[in-house]
N, C-alpha and C positions, 0 to 999 in steps of 0.2 A: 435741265432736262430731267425730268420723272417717267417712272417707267411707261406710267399711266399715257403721259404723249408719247414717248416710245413707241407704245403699242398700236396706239391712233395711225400714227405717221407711216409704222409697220401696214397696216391694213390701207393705207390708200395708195399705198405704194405694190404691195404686193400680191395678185391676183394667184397663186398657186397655195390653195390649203394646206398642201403638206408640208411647202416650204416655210408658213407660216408655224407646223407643228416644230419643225426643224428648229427652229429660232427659239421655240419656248421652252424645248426641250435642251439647248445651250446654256437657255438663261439658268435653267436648273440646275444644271450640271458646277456653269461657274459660281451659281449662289454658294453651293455646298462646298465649293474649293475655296471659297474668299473666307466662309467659316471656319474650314480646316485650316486654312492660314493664316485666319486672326486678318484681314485683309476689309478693303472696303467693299461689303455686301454690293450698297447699291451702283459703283462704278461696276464691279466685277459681273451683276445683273445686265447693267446695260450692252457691255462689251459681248455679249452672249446673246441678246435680246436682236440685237442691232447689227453683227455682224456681216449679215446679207440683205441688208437693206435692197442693195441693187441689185441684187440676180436677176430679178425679172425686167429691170432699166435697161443693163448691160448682155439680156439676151444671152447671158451664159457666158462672154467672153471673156475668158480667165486676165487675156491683157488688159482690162478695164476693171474688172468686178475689184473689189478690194477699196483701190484707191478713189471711188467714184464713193464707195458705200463709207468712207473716213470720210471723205469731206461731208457725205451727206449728212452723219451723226454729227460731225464739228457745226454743221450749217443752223443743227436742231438743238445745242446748246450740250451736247457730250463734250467732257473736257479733251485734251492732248491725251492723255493715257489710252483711255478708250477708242478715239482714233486711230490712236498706232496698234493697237495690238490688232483692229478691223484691220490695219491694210496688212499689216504682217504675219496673219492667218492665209496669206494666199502668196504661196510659195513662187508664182509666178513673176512677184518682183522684187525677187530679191532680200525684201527686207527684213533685216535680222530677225527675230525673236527676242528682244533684250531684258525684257520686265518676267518677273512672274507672272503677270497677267497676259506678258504676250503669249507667254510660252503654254502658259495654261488654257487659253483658247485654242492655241494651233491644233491640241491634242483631244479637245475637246468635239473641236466639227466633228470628227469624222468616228468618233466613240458613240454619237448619239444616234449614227447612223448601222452603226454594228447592232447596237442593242433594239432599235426598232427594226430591223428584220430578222434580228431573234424571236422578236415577241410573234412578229406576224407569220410566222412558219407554225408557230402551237396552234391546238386544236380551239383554243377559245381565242385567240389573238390578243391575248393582254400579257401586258408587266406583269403582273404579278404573279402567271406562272411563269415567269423568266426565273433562272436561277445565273447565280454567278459562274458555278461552273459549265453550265449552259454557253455562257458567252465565250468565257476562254475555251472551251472547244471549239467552234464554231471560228473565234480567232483564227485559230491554227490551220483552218478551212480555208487553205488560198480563193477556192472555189465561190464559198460560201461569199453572198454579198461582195463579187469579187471589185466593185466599186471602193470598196472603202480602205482605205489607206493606212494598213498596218505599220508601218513604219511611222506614221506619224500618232496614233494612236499610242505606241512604244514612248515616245517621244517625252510621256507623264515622269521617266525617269530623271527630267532635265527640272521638274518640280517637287523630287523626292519621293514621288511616289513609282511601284511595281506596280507591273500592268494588272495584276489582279485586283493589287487595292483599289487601285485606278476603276475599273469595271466595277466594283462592288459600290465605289462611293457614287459613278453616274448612271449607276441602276437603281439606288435607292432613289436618288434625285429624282429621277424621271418616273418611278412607279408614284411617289409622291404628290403628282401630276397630272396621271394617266388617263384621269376625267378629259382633261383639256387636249389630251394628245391623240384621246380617239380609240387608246388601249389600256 
């Protein structure tokens, strides 16, 4: 599996644009965490790339999504690694966190969703007037994006990193990007 059919399989699978920005903006995040960790770029791409394959299959159903979207990546030639961290990015069943890679997607979904309703609250709607400490206030803003899961966001400290490093390294990722993301 390359990313390049990833991406294919992504788009005939997934009719929601944003959720597609969502996915390329994971991919981002974990490319720069697999460099930070000396790790393999392109599993740690795909596991980011691919993680919600199924949202739009499974209609949103948290008891299906996850384990529907591992086998679908296993089905597309993703090894075991990336499989399991897809299904154990969705808290709903249970399954541990066990790898860095798991543990570094769980914290990742919901960080790309912090930072893209940072962006889109500024006056021009892009990353790159995003600042870091932009986000970590905004963090702190139970209110703010109150969708997004600060606890598992936090959760970067199970990969060594503080939430701030955390935000600076998947803000750089994603302004990186911000062509394709729309900001």
């Amino acid at each position: 599996m390359n990313r390049d059919g990833a991406l294919a399989e992504i788009r005939k699978r997934v009719a929601n644009p944003n959720l597609v920005k969502h996915m390329l903006a994971s991919e981002a995040v974990m490319l720069a965490l697999a460099r930070r960790f000396a790790q393999d770029e392109a599993e740690w791409g795909l596991a980011g790339l691919l993680h919600d394959i199924d949202l739009d299959l499974c209609k949103g159903d948290m008891a299906v999504h996850s384990r529907m979207g591992a086998d679908i990546a296993s089905s597309l030639g993703a090894g075991a690694a990336v499989a399991h961290a897809i299904l154990a990015h969705n808290e709903a069943h249970g399954e541990p966190q066990n790898s860095l890679m798991d543990k570094a997607l769980f914290c990742t979904d919901p960080l790309t969703g912090l930072i893209t309703a940072c962006a889109l609250v500024r006056p021009d709607k892009k990353l790159q007037s995003v600042a870091v400490s932009s986000v970590m206030k905004r963090f702190g803003e139970k209110r703010f994006a109150a969708g997004v899961n600060r606890e598992q966001i936090a959760y970067c400290s199970q990969i060594g990193l503080q939430t701030g490093e955390f935000v600076a390294l998947g803000l750089t990722a994603m302004q990186g990007i911000a062509a394709d993301l729309g900001l």
